[in-house]
N, C-alpha and C positions, 0 to 999 in steps of 0.2 A: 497663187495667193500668198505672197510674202508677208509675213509676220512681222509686227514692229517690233522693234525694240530701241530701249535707252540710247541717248549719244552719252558718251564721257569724253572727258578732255583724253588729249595725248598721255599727257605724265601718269594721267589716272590707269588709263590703257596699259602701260609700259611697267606697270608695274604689278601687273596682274602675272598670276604663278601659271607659265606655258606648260607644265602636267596637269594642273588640274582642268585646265582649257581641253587642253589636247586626250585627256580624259575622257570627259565627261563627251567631248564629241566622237571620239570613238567609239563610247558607248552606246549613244544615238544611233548613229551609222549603222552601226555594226547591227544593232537590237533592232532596228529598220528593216535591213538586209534580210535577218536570220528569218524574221517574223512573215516577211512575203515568202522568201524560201518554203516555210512550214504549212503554207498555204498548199504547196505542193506535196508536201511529204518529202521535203530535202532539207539537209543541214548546209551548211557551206561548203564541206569537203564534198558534198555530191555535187553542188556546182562547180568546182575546180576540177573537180575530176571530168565531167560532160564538157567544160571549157576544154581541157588540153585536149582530150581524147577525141573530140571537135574537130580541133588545130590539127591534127594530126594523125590522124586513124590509122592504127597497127603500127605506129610507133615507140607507146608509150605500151611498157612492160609494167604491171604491178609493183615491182623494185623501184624502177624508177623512178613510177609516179608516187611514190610514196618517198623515196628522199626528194624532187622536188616540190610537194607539197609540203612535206611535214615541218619547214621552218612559217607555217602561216597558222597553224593548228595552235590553238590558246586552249582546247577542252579536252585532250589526249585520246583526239580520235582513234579506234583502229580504221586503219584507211583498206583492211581486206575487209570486214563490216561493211564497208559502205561499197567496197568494189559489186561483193555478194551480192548486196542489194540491189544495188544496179542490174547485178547479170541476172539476178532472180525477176524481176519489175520486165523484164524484155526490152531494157536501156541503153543495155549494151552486151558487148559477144567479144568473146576472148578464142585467141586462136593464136597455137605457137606461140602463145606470152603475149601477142599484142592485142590491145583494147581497141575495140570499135562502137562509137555507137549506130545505133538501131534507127530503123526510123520513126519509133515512139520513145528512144533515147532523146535525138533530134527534134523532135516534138514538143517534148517536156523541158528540153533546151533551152526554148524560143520561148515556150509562157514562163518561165523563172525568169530569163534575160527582160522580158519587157516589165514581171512584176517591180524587177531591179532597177532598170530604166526610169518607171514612175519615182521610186526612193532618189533615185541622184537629182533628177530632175526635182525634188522638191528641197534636197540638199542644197542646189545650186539657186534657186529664189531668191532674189535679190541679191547676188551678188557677181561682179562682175567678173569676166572671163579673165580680165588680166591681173584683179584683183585673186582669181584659186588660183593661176600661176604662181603669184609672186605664194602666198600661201606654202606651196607642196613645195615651191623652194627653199623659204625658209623652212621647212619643217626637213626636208634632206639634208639641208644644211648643219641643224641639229643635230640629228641623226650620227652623221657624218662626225663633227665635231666630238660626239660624245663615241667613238669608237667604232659607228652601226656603219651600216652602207649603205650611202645615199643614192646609191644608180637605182635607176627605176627596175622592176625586174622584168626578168626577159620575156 
């Protein structure tokens, strides 16, 4: 169910301030994201965390996954908080430093990913596939341009 909204001319378009754009849709997204997340009883760092720890079981050490999360973190997570949590929930199991999850880790994985799935999926409504390309590359572009780094992350 795509939402209308206004046409404006190009020039009108082109001169509209890309932070407050890229703002405010952030703030969507994001507030989208957090808000299914909480359905679960999870913040975002517990899905980044069930993400890598997914990808990788007994790889990722607490240290680790905490310098590679901590540059996504905008609320000054403690990221052992949430590891705790997890190991306390039966989500996940630690051993010799590395993280595993469980298979009610695993479980609780697959109903966040798909409550997530619904949010992009309603993100992406009417617009086209080549149309978010061009999008996320101008916005690396920026990125890039003003200092940041535009490679996608790993």
């Amino acid at each position: 169910m795509s939402v209308g909204i206004k046409e404006y001319s190009p020039e009108e378009l082109a001169a509209q301030p890309i932070g407050a754009w890229s703002g405010e849709a952030y703030r969507r997204v994001v507030g989208a994201l957090r808000a299914e997340l909480a359905v679960e009883d999870l913040a975002q760092p517990h899905w980044w965390t069930l993400n890598h720890v997914a990808g990788e079981p007994g790889r990722w050490t607490r240290a680790a996954l905490v310098e590679r999360l901590a540059p996504y973190d905008d609320q000054g997570i403690d990221f052992d908080d949430v590891f705790d949590d997890l190991l306390t929930r039966g989500w996940m199991s630690e051993s010799a430093g590395g993280l595993t999850l469980t298979e009610a880790g695993e479980a609780g994985r697959v109903r966040a990913r798909e409550r997530n799935l619904r949010v992009h999926e309603q993100m992406h409504e009417g617009i086209d596939g080549a149309d978010y390309v061009t999008t996320i590359n101008v916005l690396r572009r920026m990125v890039a341009n003003l200092g940041g780094n535009g490679d996608l992350p790993d």
